[in-house]
PLY file of the C-alpha trace (Angstrom):
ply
format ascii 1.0
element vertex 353
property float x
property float y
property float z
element edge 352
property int vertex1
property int vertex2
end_header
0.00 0.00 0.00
2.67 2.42 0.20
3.92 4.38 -2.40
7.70 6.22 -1.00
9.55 9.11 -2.03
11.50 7.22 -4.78
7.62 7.57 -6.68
6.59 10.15 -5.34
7.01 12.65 -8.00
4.91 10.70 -10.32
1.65 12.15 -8.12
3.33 15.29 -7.16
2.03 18.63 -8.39
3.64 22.07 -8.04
1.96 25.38 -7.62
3.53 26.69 -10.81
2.89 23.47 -12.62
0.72 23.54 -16.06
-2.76 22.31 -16.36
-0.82 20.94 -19.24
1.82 19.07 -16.87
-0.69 17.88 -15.22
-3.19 16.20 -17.45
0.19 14.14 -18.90
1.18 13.35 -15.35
-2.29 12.26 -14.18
-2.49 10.43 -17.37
0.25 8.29 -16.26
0.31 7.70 -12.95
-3.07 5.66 -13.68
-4.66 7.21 -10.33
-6.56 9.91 -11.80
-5.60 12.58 -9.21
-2.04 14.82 -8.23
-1.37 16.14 -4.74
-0.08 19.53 -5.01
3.33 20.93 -2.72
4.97 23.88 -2.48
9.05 24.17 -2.59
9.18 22.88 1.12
7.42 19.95 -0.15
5.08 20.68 1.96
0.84 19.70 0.95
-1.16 22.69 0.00
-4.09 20.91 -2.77
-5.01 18.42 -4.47
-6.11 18.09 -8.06
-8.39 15.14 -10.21
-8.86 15.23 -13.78
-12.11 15.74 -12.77
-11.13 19.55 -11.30
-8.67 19.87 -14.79
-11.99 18.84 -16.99
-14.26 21.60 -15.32
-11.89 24.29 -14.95
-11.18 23.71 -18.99
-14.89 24.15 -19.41
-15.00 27.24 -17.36
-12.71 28.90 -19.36
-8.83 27.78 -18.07
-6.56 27.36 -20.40
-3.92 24.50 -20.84
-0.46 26.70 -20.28
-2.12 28.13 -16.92
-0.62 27.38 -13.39
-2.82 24.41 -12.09
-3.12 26.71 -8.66
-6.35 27.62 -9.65
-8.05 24.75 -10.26
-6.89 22.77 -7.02
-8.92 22.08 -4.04
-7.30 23.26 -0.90
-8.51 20.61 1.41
-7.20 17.76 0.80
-7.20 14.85 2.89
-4.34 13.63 4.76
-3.32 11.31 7.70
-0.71 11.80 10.19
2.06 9.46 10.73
0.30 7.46 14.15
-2.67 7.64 12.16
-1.18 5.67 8.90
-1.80 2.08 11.21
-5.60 2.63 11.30
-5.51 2.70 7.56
-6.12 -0.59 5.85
-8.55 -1.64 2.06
-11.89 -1.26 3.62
-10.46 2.39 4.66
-10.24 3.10 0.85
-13.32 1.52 0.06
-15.75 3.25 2.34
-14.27 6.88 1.84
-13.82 6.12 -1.79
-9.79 7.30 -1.97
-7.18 6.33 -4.53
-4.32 7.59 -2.75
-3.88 9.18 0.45
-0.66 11.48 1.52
1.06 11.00 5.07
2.66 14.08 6.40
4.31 15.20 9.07
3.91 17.78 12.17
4.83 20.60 9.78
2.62 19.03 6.76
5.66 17.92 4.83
4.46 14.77 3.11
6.52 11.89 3.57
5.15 9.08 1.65
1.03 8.17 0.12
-0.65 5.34 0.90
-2.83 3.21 -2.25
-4.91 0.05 -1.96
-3.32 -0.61 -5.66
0.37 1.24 -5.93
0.94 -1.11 -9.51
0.28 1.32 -12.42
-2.77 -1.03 -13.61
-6.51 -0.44 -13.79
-8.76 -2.79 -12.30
-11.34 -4.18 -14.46
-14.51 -2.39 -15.11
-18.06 -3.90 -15.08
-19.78 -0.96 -16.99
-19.91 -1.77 -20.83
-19.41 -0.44 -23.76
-20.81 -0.31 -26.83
-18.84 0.50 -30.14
-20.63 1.72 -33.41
-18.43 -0.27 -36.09
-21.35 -0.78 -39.06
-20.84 2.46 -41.20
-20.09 2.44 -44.98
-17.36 4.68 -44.64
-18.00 6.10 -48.03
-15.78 9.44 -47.85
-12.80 6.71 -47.45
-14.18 4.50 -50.48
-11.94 2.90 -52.89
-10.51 1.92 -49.35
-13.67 0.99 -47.78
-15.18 -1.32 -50.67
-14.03 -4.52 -49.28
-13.27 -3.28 -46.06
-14.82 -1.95 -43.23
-13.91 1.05 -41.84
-13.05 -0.16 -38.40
-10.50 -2.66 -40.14
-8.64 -0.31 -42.21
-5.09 -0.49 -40.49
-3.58 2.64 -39.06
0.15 2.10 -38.02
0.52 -1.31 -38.42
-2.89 -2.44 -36.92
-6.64 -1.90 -37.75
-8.36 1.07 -36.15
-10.61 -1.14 -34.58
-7.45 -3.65 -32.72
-6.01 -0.29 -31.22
-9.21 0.81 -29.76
-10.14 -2.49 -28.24
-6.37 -2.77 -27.04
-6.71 0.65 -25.26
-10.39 -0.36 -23.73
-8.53 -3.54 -22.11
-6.28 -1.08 -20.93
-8.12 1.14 -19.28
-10.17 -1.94 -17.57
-13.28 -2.63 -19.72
-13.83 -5.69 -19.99
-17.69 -5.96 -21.46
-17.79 -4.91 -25.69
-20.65 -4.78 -27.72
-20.45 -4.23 -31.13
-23.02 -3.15 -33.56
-22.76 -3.89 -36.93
-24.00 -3.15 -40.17
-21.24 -3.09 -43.65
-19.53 -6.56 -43.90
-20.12 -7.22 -40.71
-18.94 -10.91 -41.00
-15.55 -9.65 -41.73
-15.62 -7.48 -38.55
-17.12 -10.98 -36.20
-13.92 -12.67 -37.80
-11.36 -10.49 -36.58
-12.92 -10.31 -33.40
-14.29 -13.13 -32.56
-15.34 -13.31 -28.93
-12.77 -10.91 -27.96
-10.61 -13.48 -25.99
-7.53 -12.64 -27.82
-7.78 -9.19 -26.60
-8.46 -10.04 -22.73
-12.63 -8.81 -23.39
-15.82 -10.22 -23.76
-17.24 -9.05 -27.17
-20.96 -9.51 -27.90
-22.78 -8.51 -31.15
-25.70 -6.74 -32.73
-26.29 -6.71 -36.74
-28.18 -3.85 -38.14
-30.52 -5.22 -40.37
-31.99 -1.81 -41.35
-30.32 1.17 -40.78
-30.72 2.61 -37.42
-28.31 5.95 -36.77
-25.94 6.78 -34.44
-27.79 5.72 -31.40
-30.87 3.57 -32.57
-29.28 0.15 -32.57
-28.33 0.27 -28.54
-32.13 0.36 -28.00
-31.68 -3.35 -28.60
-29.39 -4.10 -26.06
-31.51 -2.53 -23.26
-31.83 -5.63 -21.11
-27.83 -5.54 -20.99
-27.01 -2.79 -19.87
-27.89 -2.10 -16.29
-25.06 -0.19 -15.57
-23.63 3.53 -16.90
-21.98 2.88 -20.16
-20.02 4.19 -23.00
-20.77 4.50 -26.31
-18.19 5.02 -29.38
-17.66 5.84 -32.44
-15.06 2.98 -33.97
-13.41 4.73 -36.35
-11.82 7.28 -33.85
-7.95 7.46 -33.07
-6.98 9.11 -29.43
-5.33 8.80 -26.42
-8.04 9.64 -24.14
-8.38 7.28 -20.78
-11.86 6.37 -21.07
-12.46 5.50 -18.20
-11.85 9.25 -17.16
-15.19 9.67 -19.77
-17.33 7.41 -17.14
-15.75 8.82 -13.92
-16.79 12.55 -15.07
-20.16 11.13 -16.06
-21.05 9.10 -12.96
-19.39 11.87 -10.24
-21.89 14.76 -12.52
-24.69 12.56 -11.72
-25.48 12.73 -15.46
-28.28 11.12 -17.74
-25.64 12.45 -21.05
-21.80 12.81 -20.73
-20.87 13.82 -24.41
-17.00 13.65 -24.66
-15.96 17.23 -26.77
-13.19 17.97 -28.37
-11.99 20.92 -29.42
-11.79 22.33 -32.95
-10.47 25.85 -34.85
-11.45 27.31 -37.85
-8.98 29.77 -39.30
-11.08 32.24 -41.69
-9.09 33.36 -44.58
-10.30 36.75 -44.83
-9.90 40.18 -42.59
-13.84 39.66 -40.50
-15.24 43.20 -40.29
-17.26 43.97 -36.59
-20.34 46.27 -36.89
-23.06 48.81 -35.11
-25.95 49.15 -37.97
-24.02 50.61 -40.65
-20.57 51.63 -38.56
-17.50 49.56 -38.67
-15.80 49.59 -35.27
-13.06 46.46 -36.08
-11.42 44.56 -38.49
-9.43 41.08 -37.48
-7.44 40.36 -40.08
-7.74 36.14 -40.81
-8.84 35.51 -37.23
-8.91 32.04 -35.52
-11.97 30.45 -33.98
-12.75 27.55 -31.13
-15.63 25.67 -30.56
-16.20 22.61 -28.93
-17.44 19.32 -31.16
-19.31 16.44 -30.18
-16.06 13.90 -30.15
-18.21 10.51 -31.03
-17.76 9.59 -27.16
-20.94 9.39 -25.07
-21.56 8.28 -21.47
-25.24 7.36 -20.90
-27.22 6.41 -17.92
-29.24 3.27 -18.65
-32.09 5.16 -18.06
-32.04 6.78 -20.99
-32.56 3.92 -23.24
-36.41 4.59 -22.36
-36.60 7.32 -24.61
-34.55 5.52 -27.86
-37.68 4.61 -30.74
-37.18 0.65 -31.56
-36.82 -0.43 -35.04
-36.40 3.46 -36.40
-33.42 5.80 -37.78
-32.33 7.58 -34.53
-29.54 9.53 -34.35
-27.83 10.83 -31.14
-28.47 14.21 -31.99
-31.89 13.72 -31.68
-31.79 11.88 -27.82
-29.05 15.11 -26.90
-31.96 16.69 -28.27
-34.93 14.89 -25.90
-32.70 15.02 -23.30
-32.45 18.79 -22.94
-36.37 19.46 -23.96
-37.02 17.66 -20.79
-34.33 19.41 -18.86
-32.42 16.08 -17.76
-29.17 16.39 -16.96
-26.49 17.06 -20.26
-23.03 17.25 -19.37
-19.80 18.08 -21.49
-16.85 16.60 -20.92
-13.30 18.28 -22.29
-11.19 16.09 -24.65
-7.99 18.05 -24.71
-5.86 14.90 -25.19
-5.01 13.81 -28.79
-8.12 13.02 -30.90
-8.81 12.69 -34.69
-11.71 11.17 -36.28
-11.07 9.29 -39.12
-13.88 10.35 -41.50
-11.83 11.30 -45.07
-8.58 10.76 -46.97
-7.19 13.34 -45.13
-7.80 12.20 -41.69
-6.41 8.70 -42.50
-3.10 9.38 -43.83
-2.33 12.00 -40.96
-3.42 9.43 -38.50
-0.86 7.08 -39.87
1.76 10.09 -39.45
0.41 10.39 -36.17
0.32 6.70 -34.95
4.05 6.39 -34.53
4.91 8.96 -31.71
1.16 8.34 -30.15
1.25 4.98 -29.52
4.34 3.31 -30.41
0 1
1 2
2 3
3 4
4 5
5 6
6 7
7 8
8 9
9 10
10 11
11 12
12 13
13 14
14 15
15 16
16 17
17 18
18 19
19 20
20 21
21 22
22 23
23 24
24 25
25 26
26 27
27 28
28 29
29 30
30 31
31 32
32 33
33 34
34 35
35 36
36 37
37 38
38 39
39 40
40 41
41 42
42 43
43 44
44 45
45 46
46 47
47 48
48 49
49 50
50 51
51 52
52 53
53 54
54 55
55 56
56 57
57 58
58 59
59 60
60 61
61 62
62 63
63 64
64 65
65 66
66 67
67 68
68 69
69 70
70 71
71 72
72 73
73 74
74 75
75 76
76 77
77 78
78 79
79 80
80 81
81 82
82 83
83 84
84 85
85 86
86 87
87 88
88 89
89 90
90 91
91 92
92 93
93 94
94 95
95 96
96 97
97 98
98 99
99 100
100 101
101 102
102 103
103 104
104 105
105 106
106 107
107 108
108 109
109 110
110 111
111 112
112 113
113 114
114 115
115 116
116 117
117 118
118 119
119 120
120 121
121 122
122 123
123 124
124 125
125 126
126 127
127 128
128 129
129 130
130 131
131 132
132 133
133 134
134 135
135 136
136 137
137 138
138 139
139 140
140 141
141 142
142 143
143 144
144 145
145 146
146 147
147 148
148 149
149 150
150 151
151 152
152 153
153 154
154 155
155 156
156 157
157 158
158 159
159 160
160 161
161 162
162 163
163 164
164 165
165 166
166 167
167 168
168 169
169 170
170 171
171 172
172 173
173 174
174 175
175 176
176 177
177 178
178 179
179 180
180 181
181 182
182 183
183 184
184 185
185 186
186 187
187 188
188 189
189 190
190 191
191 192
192 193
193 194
194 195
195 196
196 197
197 198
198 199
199 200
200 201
201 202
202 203
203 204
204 205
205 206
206 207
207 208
208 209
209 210
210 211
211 212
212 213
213 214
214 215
215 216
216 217
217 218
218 219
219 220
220 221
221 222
222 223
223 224
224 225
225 226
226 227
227 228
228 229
229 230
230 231
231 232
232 233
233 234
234 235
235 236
236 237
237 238
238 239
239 240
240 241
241 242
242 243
243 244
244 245
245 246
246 247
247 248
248 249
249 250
250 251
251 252
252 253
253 254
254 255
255 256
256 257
257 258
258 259
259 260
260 261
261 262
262 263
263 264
264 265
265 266
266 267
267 268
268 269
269 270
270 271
271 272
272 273
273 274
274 275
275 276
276 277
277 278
278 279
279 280
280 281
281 282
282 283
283 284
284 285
285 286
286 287
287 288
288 289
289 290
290 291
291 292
292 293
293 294
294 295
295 296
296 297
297 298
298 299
299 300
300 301
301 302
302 303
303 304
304 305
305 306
306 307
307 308
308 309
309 310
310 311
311 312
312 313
313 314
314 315
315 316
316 317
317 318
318 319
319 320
320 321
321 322
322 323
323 324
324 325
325 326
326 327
327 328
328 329
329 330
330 331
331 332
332 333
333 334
334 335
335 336
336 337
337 338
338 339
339 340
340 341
341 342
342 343
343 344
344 345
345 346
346 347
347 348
348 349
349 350
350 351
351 352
């Protein structure tokens, strides 16, 4: 259970550290959380990627000192106290990692029910939407499925799956439409990548969303749904933790996108010019084909109809039920064109080899 000083700086935070720094740090210590010192080493905050995803959508930006965003509370235990501590501790309070300081709150070591850089396995499934036609890809996609067409030196589809395992899912459905058989081939029952994969065929087309009506009875439990032709290096799991601690019917996962206009973009008052920005760049926030839904929702998905998940975001928020964003800021692309597929296999190299 103890993690010493030798580790210690791979959950250690300072005050002048980037939200940046941070994010990559949290991303691999596997615990989802930092502890923040100052120079004496001594504790002053804490910070999740849970605190990092809401300060991003309240306007912080990635270069800013991580000060801001950390709670200054944390829990801690004192050195007599570090005896009392034992698994059920961590269970009941619901703790990843605990710091033990000193008189003068200098922390001297943490304490984890799990120190190994693993995830545990995850009961909550997920479900991945593989049956597209992929036309905008086609002469690629005539014999092939999307989801198989190999980026680096693997299909899309293998890498995704290979991350899931990674992150602790276990529990994969796929829903299939396009040559579907040669999708169930290469898969299989998703033994050989450490999962249990389940499937549902499209017979008619059913959207974005429509075909996870039919595995209602399955899923009793918050789950994910993906697109499976997207290349990132998002923790997913991080997608269900934000969903689950927001209390959310609708986590949509968001990435973030510019537009450069090539032209000067002239302000007005009626008929008065008061500004011209020459070629400016804009941001906005995209859905990012990642989705956390409550099981609840499933009530309001038509059976047997062309449903997209526009149209439940859509339900969702005429009935007020709780619609939550959450930030991608990590590497994302979505494979959609050409374009998309060779940079991808530019990108795949220094992302994930």
């Amino acid at each position: 259970m103890l993690i010493d000083k030798k580790r210690m700086e791979e959950f250690i935070a300072f005050p002048s550290s980037t939200v940046r720094e941070a994010m990559g740090r949290i991303e691999k210590n596997k615990k989802g959380l930092l502890f923040v010192v100052d120079p004496e080493e001594k504790l002053i905050g804490s910070v999740s990627d849970g605190d990092i995803r809401r300060g991003i959508l309240n306007g912080a930006q990635l270069d800013e000192p991580i000060l801001a965003l950390m709670n200054a509370h944390p829990f801690f235990i004192s050195t007599h106290e570090q005896a009392s501590v034992d698994l059920k501790f961590f269970e009941e309070k619901g703790f990843k990692m605990i710091p033990v300081c000193d008189q003068e709150g200098k922390v001297l070591h943490l304490l984890s029910p799990d120190p190994e850089k693993s995830f545990p396995p995850v009961e909550n499934p997920v479900v991945l939407m593989v049956g597209g036609r992929g036309i905008r890809l086609e002469p690629l996609t005539q014999n092939i499925p999307k989801p198989l067409l190999k980026v680096g030196n693997k299909p899309i589809l293998q890498t995704i799956l290979e991350r899931l395992h990674l992150f602790g899912f276990r529990n994969i459905f796929l829903c299939t439409n396009y040559l579907s058989d040669h999708i169930e081939e290469f898969c299989g029952d998703g033994s050989e990548f450490g999962l249990n994969i389940r499937y549902f065929k499209e017979e008619i087309k059913l959207g974005t969303i429509g075909a996870v009506k039919y595995l209602e009875d399955q899923l009793s439990l918050p789950f994910l749904v993906m697109n499976g032709d997207l290349l990132t290096s998002l923790n997913y799991k991080t997608v269900l933790d934000f969903h689950m601690e927001q209390q959310a019917e609708l986590t949509i996962g968001s990435a973030s996108y510019k537009t450069k206009v090539p032209y000067g973009v002239i302000q007005t008052e009626g008929h008065q010019v008061t500004s011209i920005l020459e070629k400016p760049t804009y941001s906005f926030r995209i859905s990012g084909g990642i989705y956390a839904l409550s099981p609840k929702v499933l009530e309001l998905i038509p059976k047997g109809t062309f449903y997209d998940i526009t149209d439940l975001m859509e339900s969702l928020l005429r009935k007020n039920h709780p619609v939550v964003a959450f930030p991608i800021e990590e590497y994302w692309l979505d494979i959609g064109q050409h374009q998309d597929y060779e940079k991808a296999n530019l990108d795949y190299k220094n992302l994930f080899n």
